[in-house]
Kinemage of the C-alpha trace (Angstrom):
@kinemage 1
@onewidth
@group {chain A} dominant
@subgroup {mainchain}
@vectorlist {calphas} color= white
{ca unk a 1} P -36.181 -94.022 73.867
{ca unk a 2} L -33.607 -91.733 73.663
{ca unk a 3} L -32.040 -93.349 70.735
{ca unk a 4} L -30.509 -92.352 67.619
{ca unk a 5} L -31.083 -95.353 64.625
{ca unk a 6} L -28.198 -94.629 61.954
{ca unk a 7} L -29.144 -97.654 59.625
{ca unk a 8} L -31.872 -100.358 59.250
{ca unk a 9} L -30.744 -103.364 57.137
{ca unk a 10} L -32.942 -106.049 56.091
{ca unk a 11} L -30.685 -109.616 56.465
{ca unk a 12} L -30.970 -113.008 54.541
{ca unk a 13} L -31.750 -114.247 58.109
{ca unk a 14} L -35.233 -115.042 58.471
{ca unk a 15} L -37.799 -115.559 61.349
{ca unk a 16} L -39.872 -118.329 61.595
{ca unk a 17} L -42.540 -116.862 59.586
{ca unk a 18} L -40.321 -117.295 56.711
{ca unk a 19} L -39.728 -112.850 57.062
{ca unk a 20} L -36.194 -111.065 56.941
{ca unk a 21} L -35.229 -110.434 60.293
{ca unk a 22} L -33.334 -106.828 60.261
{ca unk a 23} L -30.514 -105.583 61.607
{ca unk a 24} L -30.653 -102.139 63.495
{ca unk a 25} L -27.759 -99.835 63.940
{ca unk a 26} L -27.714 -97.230 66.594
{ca unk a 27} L -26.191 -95.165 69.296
{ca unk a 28} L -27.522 -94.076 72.647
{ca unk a 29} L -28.203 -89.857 72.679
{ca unk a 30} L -25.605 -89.005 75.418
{ca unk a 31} L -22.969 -91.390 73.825
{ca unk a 32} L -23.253 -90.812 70.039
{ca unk a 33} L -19.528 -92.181 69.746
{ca unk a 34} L -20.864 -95.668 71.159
{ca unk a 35} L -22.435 -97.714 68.267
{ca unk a 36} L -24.432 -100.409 68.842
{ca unk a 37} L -26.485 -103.717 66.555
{ca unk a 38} L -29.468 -105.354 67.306
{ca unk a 39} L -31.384 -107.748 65.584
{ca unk a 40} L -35.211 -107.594 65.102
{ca unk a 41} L -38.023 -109.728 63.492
{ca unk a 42} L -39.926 -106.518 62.171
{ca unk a 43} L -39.260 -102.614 61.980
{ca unk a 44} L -42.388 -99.907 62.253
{ca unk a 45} L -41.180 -96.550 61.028
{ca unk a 46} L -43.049 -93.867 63.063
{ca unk a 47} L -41.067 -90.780 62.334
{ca unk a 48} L -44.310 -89.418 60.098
{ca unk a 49} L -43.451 -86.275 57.556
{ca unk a 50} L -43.820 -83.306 59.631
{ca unk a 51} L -40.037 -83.549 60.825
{ca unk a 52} L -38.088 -82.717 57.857
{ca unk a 53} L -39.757 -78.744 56.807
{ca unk a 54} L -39.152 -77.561 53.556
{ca unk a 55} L -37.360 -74.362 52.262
{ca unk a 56} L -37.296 -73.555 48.936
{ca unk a 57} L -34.593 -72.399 47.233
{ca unk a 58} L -35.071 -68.596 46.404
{ca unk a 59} L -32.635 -66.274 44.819
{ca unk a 60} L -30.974 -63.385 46.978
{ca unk a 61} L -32.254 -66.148 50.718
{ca unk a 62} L -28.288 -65.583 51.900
{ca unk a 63} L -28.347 -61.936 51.076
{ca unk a 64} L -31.797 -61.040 53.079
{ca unk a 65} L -30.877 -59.631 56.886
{ca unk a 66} L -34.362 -59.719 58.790
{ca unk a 67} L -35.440 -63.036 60.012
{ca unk a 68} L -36.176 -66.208 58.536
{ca unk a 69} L -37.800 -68.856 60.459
{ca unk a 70} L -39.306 -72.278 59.201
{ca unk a 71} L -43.343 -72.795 60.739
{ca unk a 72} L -41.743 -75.654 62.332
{ca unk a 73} L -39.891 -73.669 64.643
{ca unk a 74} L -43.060 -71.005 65.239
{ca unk a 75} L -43.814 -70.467 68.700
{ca unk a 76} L -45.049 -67.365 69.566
{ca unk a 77} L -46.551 -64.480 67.771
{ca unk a 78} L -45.487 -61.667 70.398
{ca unk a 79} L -42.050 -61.770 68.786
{ca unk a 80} L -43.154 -60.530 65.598
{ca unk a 81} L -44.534 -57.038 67.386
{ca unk a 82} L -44.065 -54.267 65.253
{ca unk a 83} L -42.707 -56.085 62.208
{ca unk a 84} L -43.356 -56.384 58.729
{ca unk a 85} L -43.705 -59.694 58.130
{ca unk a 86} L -44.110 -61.867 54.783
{ca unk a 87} L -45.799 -65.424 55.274
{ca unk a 88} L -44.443 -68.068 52.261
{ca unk a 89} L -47.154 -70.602 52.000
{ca unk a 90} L -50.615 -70.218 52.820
{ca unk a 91} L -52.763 -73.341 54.177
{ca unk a 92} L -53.070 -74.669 57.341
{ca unk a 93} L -50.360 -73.730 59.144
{ca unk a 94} L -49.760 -70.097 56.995
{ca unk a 95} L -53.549 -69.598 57.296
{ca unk a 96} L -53.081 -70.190 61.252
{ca unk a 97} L -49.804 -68.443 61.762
{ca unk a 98} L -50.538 -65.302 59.665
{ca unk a 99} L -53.552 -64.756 61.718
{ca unk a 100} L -51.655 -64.803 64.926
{ca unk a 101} L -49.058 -63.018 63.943
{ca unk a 102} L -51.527 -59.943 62.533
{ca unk a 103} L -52.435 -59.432 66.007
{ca unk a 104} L -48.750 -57.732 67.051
{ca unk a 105} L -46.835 -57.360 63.452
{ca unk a 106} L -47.368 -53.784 62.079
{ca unk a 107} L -48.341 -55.458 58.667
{ca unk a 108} L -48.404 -59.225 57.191
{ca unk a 109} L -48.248 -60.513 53.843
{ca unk a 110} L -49.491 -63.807 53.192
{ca unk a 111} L -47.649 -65.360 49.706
{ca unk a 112} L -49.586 -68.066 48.072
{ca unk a 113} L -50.732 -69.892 44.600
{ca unk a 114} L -53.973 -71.005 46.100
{ca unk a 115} L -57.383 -70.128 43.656
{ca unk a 116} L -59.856 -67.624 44.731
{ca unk a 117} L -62.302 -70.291 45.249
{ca unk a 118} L -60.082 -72.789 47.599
{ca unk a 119} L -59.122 -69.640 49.710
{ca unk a 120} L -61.518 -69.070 52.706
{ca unk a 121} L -63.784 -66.180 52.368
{ca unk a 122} L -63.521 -65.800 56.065
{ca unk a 123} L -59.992 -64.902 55.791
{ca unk a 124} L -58.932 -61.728 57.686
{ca unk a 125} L -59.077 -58.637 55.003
{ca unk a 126} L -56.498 -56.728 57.003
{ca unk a 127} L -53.985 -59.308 55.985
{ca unk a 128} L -52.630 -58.877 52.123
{ca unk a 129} L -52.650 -61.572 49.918
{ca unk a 130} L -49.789 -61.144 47.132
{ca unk a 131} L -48.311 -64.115 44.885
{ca unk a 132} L -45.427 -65.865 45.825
{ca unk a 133} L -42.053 -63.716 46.263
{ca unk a 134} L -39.233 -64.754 43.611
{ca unk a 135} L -36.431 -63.225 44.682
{ca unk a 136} L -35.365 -61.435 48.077
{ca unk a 137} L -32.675 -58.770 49.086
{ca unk a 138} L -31.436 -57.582 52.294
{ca unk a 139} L -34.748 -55.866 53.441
{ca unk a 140} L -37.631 -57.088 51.071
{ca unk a 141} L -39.246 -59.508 48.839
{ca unk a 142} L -39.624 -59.443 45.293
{ca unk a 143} L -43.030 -60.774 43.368
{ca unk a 144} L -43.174 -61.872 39.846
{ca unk a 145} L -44.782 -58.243 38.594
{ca unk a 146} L -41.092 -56.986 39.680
{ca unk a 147} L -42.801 -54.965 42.647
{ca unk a 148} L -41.292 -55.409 45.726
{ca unk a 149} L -42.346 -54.857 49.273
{ca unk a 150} L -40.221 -53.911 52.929
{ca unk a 151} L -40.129 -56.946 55.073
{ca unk a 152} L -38.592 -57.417 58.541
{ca unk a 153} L -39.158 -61.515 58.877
{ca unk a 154} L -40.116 -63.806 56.511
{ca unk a 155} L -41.974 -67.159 57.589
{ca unk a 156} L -41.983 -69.991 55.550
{ca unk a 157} L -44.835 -72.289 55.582
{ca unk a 158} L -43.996 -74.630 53.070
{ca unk a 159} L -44.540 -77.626 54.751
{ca unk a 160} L -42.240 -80.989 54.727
{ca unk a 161} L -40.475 -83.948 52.646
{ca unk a 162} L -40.309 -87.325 53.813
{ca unk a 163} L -37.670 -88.030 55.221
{ca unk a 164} L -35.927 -91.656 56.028
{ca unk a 165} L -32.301 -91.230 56.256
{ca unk a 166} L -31.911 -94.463 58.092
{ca unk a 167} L -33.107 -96.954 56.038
{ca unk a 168} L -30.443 -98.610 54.164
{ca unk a 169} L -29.831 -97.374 50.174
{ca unk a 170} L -32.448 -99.001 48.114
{ca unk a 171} L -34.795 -100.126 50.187
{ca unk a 172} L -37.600 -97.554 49.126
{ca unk a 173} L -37.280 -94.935 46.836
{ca unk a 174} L -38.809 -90.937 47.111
{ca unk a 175} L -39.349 -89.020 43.756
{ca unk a 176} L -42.244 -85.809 43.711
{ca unk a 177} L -42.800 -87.107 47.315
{ca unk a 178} L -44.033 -90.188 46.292
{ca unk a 179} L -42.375 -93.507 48.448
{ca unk a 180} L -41.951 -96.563 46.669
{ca unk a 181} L -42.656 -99.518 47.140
{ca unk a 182} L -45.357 -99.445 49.262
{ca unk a 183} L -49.224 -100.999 49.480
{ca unk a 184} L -51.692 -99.155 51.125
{ca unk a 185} L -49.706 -96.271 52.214
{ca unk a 186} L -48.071 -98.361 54.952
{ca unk a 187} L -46.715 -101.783 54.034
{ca unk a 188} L -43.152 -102.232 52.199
{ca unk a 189} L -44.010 -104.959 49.068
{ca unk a 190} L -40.829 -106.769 49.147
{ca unk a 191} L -40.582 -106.396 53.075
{ca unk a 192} L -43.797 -106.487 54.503
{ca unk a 193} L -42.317 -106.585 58.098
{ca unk a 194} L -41.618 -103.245 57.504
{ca unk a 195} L -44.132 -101.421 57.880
{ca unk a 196} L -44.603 -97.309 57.657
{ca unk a 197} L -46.965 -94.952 60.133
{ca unk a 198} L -47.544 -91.238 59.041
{ca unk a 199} L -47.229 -91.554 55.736
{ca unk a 200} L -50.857 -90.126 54.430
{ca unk a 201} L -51.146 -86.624 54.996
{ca unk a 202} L -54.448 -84.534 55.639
{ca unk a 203} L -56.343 -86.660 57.685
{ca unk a 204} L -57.633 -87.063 61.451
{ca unk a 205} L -54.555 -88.363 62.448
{ca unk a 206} L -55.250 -89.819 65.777
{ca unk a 207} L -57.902 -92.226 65.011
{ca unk a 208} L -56.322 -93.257 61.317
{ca unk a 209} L -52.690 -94.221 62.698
{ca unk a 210} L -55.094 -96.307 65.371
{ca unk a 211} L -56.534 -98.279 62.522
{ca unk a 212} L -52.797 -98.758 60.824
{ca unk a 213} L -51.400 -99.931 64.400
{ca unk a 214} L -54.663 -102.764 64.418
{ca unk a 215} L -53.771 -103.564 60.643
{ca unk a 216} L -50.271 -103.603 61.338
{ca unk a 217} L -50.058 -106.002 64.182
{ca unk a 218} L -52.575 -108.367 62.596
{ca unk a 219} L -50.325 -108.647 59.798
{ca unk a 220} L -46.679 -109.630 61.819
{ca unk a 221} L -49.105 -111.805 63.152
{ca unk a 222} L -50.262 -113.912 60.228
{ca unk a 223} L -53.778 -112.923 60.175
{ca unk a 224} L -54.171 -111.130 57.686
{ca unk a 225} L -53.075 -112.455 53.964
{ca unk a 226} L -51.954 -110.242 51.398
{ca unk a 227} L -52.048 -109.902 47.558
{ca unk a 228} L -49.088 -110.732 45.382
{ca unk a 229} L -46.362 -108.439 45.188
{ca unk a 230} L -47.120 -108.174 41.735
{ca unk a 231} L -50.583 -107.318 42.655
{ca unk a 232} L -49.963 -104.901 45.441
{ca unk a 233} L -47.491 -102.912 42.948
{ca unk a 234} L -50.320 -102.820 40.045
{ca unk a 235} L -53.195 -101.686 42.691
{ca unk a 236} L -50.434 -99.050 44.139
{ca unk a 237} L -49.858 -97.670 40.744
{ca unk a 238} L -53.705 -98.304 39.486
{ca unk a 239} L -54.747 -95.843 42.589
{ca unk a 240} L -51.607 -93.566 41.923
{ca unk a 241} L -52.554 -92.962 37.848
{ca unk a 242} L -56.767 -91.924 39.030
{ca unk a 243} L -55.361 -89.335 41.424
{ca unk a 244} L -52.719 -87.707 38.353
{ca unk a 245} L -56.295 -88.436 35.969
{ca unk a 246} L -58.259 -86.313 38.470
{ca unk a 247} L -55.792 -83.528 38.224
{ca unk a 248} L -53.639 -84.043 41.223
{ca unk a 249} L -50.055 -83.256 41.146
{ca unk a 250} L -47.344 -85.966 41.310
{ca unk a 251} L -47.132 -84.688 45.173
{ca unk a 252} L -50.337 -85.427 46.061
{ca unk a 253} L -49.661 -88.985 46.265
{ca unk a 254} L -50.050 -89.618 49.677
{ca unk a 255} L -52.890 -87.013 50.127
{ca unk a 256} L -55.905 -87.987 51.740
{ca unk a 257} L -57.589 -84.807 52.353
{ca unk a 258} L -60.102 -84.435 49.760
{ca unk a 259} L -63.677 -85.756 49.647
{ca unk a 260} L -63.833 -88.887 51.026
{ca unk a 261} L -60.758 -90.384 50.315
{ca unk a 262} L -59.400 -90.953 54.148
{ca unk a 263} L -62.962 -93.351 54.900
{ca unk a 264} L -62.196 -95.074 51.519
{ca unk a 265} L -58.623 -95.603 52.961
{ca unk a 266} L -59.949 -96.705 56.095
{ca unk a 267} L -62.803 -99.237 54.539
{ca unk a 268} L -59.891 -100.416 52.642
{ca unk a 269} L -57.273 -101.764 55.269
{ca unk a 270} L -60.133 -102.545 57.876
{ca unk a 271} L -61.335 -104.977 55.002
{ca unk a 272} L -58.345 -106.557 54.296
{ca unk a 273} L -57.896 -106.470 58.282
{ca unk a 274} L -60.926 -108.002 59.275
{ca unk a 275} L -62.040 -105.683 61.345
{ca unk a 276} L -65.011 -102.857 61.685
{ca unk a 277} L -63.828 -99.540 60.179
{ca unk a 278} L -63.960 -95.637 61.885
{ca unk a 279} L -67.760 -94.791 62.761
{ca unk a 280} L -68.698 -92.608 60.774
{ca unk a 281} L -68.775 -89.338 62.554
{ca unk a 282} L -65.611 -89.278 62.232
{ca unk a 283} L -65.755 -88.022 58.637
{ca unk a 284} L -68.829 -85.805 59.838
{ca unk a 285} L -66.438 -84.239 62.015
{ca unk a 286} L -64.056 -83.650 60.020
{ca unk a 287} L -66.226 -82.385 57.227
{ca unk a 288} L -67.856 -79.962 59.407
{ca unk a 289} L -64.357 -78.559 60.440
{ca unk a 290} L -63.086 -78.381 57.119
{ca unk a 291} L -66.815 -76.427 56.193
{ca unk a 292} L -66.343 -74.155 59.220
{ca unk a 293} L -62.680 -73.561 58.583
{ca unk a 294} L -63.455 -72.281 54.900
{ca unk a 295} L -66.685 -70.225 56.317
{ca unk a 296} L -65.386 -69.237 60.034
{ca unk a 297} L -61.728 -69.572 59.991
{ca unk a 298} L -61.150 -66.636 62.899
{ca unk a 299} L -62.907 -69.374 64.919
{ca unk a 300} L -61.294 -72.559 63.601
{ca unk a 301} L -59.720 -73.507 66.970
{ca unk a 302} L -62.756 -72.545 69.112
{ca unk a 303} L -65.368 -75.401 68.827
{ca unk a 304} L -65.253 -78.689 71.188
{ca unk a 305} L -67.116 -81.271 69.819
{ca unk a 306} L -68.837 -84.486 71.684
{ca unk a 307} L -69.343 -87.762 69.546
{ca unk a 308} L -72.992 -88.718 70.602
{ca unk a 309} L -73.292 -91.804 68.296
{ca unk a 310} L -71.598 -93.502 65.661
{ca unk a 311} L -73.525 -91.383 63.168
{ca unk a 312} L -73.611 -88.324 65.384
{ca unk a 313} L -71.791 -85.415 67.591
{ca unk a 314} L -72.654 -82.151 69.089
{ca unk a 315} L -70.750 -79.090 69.023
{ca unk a 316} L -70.274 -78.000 72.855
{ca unk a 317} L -69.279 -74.295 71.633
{ca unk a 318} L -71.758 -73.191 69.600
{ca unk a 319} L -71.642 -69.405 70.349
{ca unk a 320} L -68.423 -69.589 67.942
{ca unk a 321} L -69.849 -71.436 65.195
{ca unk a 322} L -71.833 -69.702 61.949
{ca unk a 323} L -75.466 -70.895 61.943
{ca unk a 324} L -76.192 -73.953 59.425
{ca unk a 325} L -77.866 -77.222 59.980
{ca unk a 326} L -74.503 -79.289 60.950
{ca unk a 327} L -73.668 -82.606 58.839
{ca unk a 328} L -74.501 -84.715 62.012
{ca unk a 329} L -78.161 -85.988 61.706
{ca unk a 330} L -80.731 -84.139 64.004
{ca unk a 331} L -77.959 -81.550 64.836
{ca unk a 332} L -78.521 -77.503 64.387
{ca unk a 333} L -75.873 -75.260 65.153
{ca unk a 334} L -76.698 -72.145 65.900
């Protein structure tokens, strides 16, 4: 803990498993002058890709004089009372953060590209919806029409890049946000002692980055065998090319949100792992957020949920939820 990694080198040393043992540069956080080496059999990489937030570049940013503040650095609505205030970005966290913020601001503005029929219904009506500003000026935004609209703040919720400033040059490579080479989302092909957590996005977190940690320590220790590294680069860019065929953006690479793509993921690696994959509720679950969210977003954050089974769950706060016959089997909401 406490430690600041500057590099992480892969050497022509090996372990005893025949793997590149690496070397790790670094420097204690209260003596950043002192640098220090280490050598290790196998590096996990567990920064994730909600640490580096994203800011578009937008013409007139360095002339605007309210306040700009990344979502990352959100805290508390109260300090937005009385303000007009223009939310860039518009799904979970704008969704979230524009609702809060409605309760003090004199008047929010919510920016977004999203389709009328991804957009919850549920959304407040009190809170305008406009397309994305192109330009700003000292006290407002300006939208592609040429109108333009007063703002005191602006928010931008326009999520993250990966980041990996560490790793030494070459080792992987990040174009549209896709990160080459890796297999499964996780696993570096050439150095498969180095091994990546956080990379998918939009999925239960928790319980996923559980089933990477099994997968991951089975492999250091020779339990699990792997394809060829001409293989794993084939299936990487086999699963890549159906998600541009199904109309995803280069971006979505590493996007796990949709449909059942996460418990595919999961069957995957707990295959190759050799061991028993997520129960099932946990997709129910998340479904039956994601369905709630989209019909009942004012009460997203409300509902506490039980797992009764491997195939079932109970909602514990059901005066909050809209009534429909939940996903779980036997389970009414009311």
């Amino acid at each position: 803990f406490h430690t600041h990694v500057r590099n992480v080198q892969p050497l022509k040393e090996v372990s005893e498993n025949g793997k590149s043992k690496w070397l790790l540069t670094f420097s204690p956080v209260n003596q950043m002058s002192e640098v220090k080496q280490e050598k290790f059999d196998a590096v996990f990489v567990c920064n994730g890709h909600d640490s580096n937030p994203y800011i578009p570049d937008i013409a007139g940013m360095d002339e605007f004089q309210g306040r700009k503040i990344h979502s990352k650095w959100f805290r508390f609505e109260e300090h937005f009372d009385g303000l007009k205030v223009a939310v860039l970005g518009c799904h979970f966290s704008g969704e979230d953060i524009s609702m809060l913020v409605a309760k003090f601001a004199k008047k929010v503005i919510v920016c977004h590209r999203r389709k009328t029929e991804e957009f919850p219904p549920s959304f407040p009506k009190e809170i305008e919806q406009r397309p994305p500003f192109v330009r700003m000026t000292k006290d407002s935004v300006v939208f592609p029409d040429g109108s333009s609209e007063k703002v005191d703040a602006i928010i931008f919720c326009t999520g993250y890049r990966y980041s990996f400033p560490f790793l030494n040059d070459g080792l992987i490579t990040i174009k549209d946000e896709r990160i080459e080479p890796i297999y499964k989302h996780m696993v570096h092909i050439e150095h498969q002692n180095l091994i990546f957590f956080g990379i998918p996005r939009q999925l239960p977190y928790f319980p996923h980055f559980h089933e990477m940690a099994k997968f991951a320590i089975k492999l250091l220790a020779g339990k699990i065998t792997l394809p060829s590294e001409e293989e794993m680069r084939a299936e990487s860019e086999a699963e890549y090319q159906a998600r541009l065929k199904e109309g995803k953006p280069p971006i979505f690479a590493h996007y796990m949100g949709d449909g059942h793509r996460q418990t595919e993921f999961n069957a995957q690696i707990a295959k190759l792992g050799g061991f028993e994959p997520l129960s099932p509720v946990i997709q129910m679950i998340w479904d039956d957020v994601m369905d709630e969210r989209y019909m009942n977003i004012i009460n997203t954050h409300e509902f506490d949920y039980l797992v009764t089974g491997p195939s079932s769950y109970r909602c514990l706060t059901p005066s909050k939820a809209k009534s429909r016959v939940s996903k779980a089997e036997n389970v009414v909401r009311k």
